[in-house]
N, C-alpha and C positions, 0 to 999 in steps of 0.2 A: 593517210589514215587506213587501218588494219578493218578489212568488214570481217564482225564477228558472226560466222552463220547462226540464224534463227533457232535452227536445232540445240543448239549446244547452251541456250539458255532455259530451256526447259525439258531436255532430255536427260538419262544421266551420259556421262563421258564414256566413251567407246572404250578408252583406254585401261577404265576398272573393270571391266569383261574380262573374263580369263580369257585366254588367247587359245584357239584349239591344239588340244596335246599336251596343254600345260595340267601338273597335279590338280587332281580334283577337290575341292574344299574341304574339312576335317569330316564339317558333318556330315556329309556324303557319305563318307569311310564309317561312321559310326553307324550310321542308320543301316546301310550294307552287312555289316557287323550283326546289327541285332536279328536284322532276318535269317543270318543265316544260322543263329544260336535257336532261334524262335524254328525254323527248318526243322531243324537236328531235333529239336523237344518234339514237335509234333509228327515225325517220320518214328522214334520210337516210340513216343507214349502211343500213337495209335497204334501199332503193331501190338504192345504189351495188352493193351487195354482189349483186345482183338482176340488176343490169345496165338497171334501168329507171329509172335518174335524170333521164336528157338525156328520155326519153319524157314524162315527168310532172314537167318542168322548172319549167311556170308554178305549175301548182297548188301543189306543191312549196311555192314561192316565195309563195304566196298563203298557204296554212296558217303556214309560217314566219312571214310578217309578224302574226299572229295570238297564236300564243306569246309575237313578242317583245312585243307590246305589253302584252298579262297578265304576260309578264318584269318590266316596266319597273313597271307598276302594283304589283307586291309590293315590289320591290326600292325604288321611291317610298316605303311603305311605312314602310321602315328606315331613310329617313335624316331624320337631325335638323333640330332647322328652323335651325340657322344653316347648313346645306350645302345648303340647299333651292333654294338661289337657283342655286350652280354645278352643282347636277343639274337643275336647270331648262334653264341652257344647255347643258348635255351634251347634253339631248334634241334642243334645238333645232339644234346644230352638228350631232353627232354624226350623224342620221337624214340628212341631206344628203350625208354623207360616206358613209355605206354604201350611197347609191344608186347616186353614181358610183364606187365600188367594185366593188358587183353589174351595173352598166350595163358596166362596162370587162370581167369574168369571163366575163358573158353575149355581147360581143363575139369576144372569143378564144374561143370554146368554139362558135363557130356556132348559138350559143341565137336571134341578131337577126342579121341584113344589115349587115355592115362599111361597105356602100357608102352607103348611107343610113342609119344609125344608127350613125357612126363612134366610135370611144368616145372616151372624156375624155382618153388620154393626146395622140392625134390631134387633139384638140380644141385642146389648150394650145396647142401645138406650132403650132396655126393662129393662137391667138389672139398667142400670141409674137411672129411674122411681124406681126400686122396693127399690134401695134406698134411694131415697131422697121424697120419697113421705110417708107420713101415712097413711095407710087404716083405715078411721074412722068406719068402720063399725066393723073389727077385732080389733080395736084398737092396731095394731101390723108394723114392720114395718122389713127390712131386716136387717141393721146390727144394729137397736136402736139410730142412730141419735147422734153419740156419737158428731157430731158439736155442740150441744147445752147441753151439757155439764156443760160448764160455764154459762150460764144462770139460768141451772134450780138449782144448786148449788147454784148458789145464792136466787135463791127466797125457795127452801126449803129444802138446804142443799143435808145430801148423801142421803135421802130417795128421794129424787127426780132425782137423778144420777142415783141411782137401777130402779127407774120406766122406762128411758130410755133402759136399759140393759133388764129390762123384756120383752119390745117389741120384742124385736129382734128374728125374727126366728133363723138366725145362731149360737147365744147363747143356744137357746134353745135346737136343734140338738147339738151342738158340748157337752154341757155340760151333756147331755143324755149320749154321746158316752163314752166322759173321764169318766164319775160315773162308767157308767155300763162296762168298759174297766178294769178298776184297780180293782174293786168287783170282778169279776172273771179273771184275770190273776192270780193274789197274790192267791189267794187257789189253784186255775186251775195249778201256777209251783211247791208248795209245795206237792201237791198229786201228781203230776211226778214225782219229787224226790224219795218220798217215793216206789209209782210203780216200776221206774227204779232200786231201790235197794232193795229191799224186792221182792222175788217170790212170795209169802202167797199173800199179800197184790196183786200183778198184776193179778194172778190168779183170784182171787176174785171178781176183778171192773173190768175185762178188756172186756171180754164179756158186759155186764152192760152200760159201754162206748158207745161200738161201736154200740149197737144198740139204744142207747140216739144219737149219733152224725147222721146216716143217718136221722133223723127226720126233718123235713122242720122246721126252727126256728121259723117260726110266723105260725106255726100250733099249737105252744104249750101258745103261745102267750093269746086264749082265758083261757086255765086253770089256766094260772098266773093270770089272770083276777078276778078268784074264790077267790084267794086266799087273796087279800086286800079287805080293808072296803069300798074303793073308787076305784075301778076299773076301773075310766076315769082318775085318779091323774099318778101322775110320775111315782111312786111305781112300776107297772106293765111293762111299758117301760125300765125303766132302767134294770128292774131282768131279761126280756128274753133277753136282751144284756149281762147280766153277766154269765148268761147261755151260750151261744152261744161260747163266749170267755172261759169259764171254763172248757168245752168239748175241743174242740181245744189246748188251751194251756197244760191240761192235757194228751191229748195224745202224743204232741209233745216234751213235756220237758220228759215223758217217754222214746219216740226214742232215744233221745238225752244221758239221761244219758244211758240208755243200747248200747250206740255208742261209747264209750267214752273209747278209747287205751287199750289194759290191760296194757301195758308196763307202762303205765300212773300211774295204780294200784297197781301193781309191785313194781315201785319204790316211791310211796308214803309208804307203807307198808316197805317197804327194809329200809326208813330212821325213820323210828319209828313210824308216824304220827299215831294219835288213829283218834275215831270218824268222831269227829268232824272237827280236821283239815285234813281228808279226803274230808270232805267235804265239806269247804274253800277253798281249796287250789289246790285240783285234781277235785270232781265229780263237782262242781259248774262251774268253769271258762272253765273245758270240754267243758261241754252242752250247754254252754251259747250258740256258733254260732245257732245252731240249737232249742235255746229257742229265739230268737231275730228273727230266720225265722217262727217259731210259732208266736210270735206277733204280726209281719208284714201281714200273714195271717188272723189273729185275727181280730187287728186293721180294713183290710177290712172288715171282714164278719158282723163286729158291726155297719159299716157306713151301710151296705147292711140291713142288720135288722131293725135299726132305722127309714131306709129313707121306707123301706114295712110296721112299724109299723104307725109311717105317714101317707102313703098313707091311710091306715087305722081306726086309732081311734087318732085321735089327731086336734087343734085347731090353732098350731102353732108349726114351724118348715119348713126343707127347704122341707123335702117330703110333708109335706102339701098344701105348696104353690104351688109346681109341681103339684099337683094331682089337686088340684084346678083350675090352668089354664088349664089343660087337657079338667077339663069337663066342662070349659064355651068356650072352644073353640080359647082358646087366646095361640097359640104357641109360639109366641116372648118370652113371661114372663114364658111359660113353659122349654123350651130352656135353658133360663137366670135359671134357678132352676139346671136345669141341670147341667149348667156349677157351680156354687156354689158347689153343691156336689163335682163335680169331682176338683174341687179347694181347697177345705175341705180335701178329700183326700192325695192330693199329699203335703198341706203344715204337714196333722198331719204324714205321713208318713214321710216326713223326719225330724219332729221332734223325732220321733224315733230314725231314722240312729244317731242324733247328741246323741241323748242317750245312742245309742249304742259304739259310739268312745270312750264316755267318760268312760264307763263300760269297755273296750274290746282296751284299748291301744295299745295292742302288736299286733294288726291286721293291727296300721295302718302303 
C-alpha cells in the first residue's frame, strides 16, 4: 500500500506551480502592458499640462522609445506563433513609419531646423519632381521615364526604349553595383576556397590581403583611373567596385571554409568522396552561411563605393545627384537621393536573401 502524504490532500499540487523560468501567465503580460501605456500617458500629459514638453522634448522622446520597446516585448509576448511571422513585420515596417512620422511632428513644431532637416512630406514632394521631371540641361532624369515607353517605341523602336533607360541615374548606379558586384565576388569566392584549403597558397596572399583591405576604397580609385584609356568612362568605376568586393569576399569565404566541422571532413573522407566531391558536397555547402554573410557585407561596401565614386567623378547616378543638391543648396532633392540610396539598398539586399533560400534550402 502507496502512503499518500498529508500535504497533497489539502495543499494544491506542486506540479501546477509554474516551474522557475518557465513563461509567465498571460495576465501578467497584460497588466505589464497596461502600466506601461498608463507610464507613457502620465510622463507626457504631465509635461504638457506643465508646460514643459517642447523643453524636455528629446529626453521625452528617448524614455518613450524605452516603454515602447518593453511594449512590444510583452505584447510579443501574446501572440501566437502562427501570427508571429506578421508581427515580426509589423515591427519591422511599422518602426520606419513612426520615425517619419515623429521626424515630420518634430519638424512643424520647431523641435529640428526646417531648412536642413526638412521633413518627409517636403521630401516626397522632392522625390516626386526628380521623377517625373527631365533635367534638360543633364539630359538625365531619376528612374528614365519608363511611362513613355510606349510612345517612344513606337516612334523609334528599342533604340529609343534604351535612350529612356540611359537617362536614368538609378540604372546607372544600380548597373555599376551588379557589374562591379559579380566581377569581383566570382574570383574573390574561388581564391577563398583555394586559401581556405591550401596552407602554401593562404600563406602567401594573406599578409598581401590584409594590407590591400585596410585601404580606403576610393583612395585607390585615382590609380585605377591610370589604368584605362578613358578614365572618366565606366571602366574605372565599376573595377574599384570589383576590388572592393574581391578583398571582402576573399577573406571571408577563406574564414568560412577554414570554419567548416572536421567531423564534416571526416565523414566525407570516411565515405570515399575524392576531390572534387569534397568539394560539392562538404567544403562548398559548409561555407556557404558565412560566404552569403560575406556578400551581404560586400553588397554594402559596393553601394558605399559607388555612391563616394559619384560624389566624385561622375555625370549621372544617385551619388551625383545627392552631391549635386548638396552644393546648390537644395536639401529636399538631396534628402530624396538619399532616401533612393538607402531604398537601393534594402530591395538589392533582399534580393540576395531570396538567393540565398534558393542556394541554401535546408536553412529554411
Amino acid at each position: 500500500m502507496i502512503d499518500v502524504p498529508a500535504r497533497s490532500m489539502g495543499e494544491p499540487n506542486a506540479a501546477a506551480k509554474p516551474a522557475p523560468g518557465t513563461k509567465a501567465p498571460a495576465g501578467d503580460d497584460w497588466r505589464v502592458i497596461l502600466l506601461l501605456v498608463a507610464a507613457a500617458a502620465v510622463l507626457h500629459g504631465g509635461l504638457v499640462a506643465a508646460g514643459l514638453w517642447q523643453a524636455w522634448a528629446w529626453p521625452t522622446v528617448a524614455v518613450s522609445f524605452v516603454l515602447l520597446v518593453l511594449l512590444c516585448e510583452r505584447i510579443g509576448r501574446l501572440v501566437p506563433l502562427r501570427g508571429r511571422t506578421a508581427y515580426e513585420r509589423m515591427l519591422a515596417l511599422g518602426f520606419p513609419v513612426l520615425v517619419l512620422v515623429l521626424w515630420q511632428l518634430a519638424a512643424d513644431g520647431g523641435l529640428i531646423n526646417p531648412t536642413w532637416f526638412p521633413p518627409p512630406s517636403k521630401i516626397a514632394a522632392a522625390l516626386w519632381d526628380l521623377t517625373t521631371r527631365f533635367d534638360r540641361f543633364s539630359e538625365t532624369t531619376l528612374l528614365g521615364r519608363p511611362w513613355l515607353m510606349p510612345e517612344y517605341f513606337d516612334r523609334d523602336g528599342w533604340a529609343g526604349v534604351w535612350s529612356l533607360f540611359a537617362e536614368s541615374h538609378v540604372l546607372a548606379t544600380v548597373s555599376r553595383v551588379l557589374v562591379g558586384f559579380v566581377l569581383g565576388a566570382i574570383p574573390g569566392v574561388l581564391l577563398g576556397v583555394v586559401m581556405g584549403v591550401n596552407n602554401t597558397v593562404r600563406l602567401m596572399l594573406d599578409t598581401t590581403l590584409s594590407a590591400i583591405y585596410v585601404l580606403p576604397k576610393i583612395a585607390i580609385f585615382p590609380i585605377v583611373m591610370l589604368t584605362f584609356a578613358d578614365p572618366f568612362g565606366e571602366g574605372p568605376k565599376i573595377l574599384v567596385v570589383a576590388l572592393s568586393v574581391f578583398i571582402l569576399m576573399t577573406i571571408n569565404t577563406m574564414a568560412g571554409v577554414r570554419g567548416i566541422d572536421k567531423v564534416y571532413l571526416m565523414a566525407g573522407k570516411n565515405y570515399g568522396a575524392n576531390g572534387w566531391q569534397m568539394m560539392r558536397h562538404v567544403i562548398i555547402p559548409g561555407a556557404l552561411p558565412v560566404i552569403f554573410a560575406g556578400l551581404r557585407i560586400a553588397l554594402g561596401t559596393a553601394m558605399i563605393v559607388i555612391i563616394s565614386v559619384e560624389f566624385l567623378r561622375a555625370k549621372q547616378g544617385v551619388g551625383y545627384i545627392t552631391y549635386y543638391y548638396w552644393e546648390v543648396l537644395n536639401p529636399e532633392k538631396m534628402y530624396a537621393g538619399l532616401f533612393v540610396i538607402m531604398a537601393l539598398g534594402i530591395l538589392l539586399t533582399y534580393g540576395l536573401q531570396v538567393l540565398q533560400r534558393r542556394l541554401m534550402p535546408w536553412q529554411r
